[in-house]
C-alpha positions in Angstrom: 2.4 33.2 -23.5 -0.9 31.7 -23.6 -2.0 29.2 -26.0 -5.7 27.9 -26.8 -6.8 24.8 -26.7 -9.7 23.1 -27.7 -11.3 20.3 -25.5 -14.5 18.0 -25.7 -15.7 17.4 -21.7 -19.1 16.1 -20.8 -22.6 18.0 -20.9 -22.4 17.2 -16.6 -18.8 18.8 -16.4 -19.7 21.8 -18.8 -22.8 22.4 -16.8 -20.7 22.2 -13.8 -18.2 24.9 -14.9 -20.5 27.4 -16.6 -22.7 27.2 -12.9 -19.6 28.0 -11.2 -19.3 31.2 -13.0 -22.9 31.9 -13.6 -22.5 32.3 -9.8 -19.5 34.8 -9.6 -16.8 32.1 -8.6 -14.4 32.1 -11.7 -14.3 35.0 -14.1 -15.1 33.0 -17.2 -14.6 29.3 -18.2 -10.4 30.0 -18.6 -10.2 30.5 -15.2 -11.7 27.3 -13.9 -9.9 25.4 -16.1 -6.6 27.1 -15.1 -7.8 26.4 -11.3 -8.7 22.9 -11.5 -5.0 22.4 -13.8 -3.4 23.8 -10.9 -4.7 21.8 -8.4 -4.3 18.4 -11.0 -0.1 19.9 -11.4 -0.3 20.0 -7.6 -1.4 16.9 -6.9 0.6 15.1 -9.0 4.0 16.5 -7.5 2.8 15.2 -4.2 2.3 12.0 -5.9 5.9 12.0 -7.2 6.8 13.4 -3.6 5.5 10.2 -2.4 6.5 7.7 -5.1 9.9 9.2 -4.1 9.6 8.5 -0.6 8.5 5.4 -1.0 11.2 4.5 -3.4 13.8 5.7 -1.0 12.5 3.7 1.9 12.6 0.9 0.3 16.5 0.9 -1.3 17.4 2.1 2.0 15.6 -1.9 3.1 17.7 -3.4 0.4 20.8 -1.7 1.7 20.1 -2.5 5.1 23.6 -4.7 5.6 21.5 -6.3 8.8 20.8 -10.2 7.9 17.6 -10.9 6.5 15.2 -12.8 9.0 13.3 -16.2 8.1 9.3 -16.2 8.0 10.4 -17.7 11.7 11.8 -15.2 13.0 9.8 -12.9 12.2 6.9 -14.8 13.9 8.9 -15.1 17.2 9.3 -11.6 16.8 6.2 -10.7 16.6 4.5 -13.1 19.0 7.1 -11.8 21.8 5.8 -7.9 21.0 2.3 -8.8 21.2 2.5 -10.4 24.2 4.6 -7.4 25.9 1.5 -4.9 24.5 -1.0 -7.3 25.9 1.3 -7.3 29.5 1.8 -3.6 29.5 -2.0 -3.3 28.1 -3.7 -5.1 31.4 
């Protein structure tokens, strides 16, 4: 069921849709609009796809049952890898 709507853009976006179906692109003003929603509805599930991820990586860190490592440690850790990559680099 469709369901119309009435929306206020600006003069630069009007002018944008009406040249993109003055050229033969889009049917009529409906259809752009339903285009660009879908790509907006698409986008934003990858953004929850990636939120998600992100989220998941991260509780999987704080569930990690390995002991946490001090600033120190960290630094030895990373001074060792650098110079192996500088070793196996030469």
């Amino acid at each position: 069921m469709n369901e119309k709507l009435s929306i206020s853009l600006p003069s630069e976006m009007v002018a944008a849709i009406k040249s993109r179906v003055d050229a033969g692109a889009y049917a009529s003003t409906s259809e752009v609009l339903r285009a660009a929603v879908r790509v907006w509805l698409r986008e934003e599930e990858e953004y929850q796809e990636r939120i998600a991820a992100i989220r998941q990586r991260v509780q999987a860190s704080l569930d990690d049952p390995r002991p946490d490592l001090s600033g120190e440690e960290v630094e030895q850790y990373f001074e060792v890898c650098f110079r192996q990559a500088e070793l196996s680099s030469k």
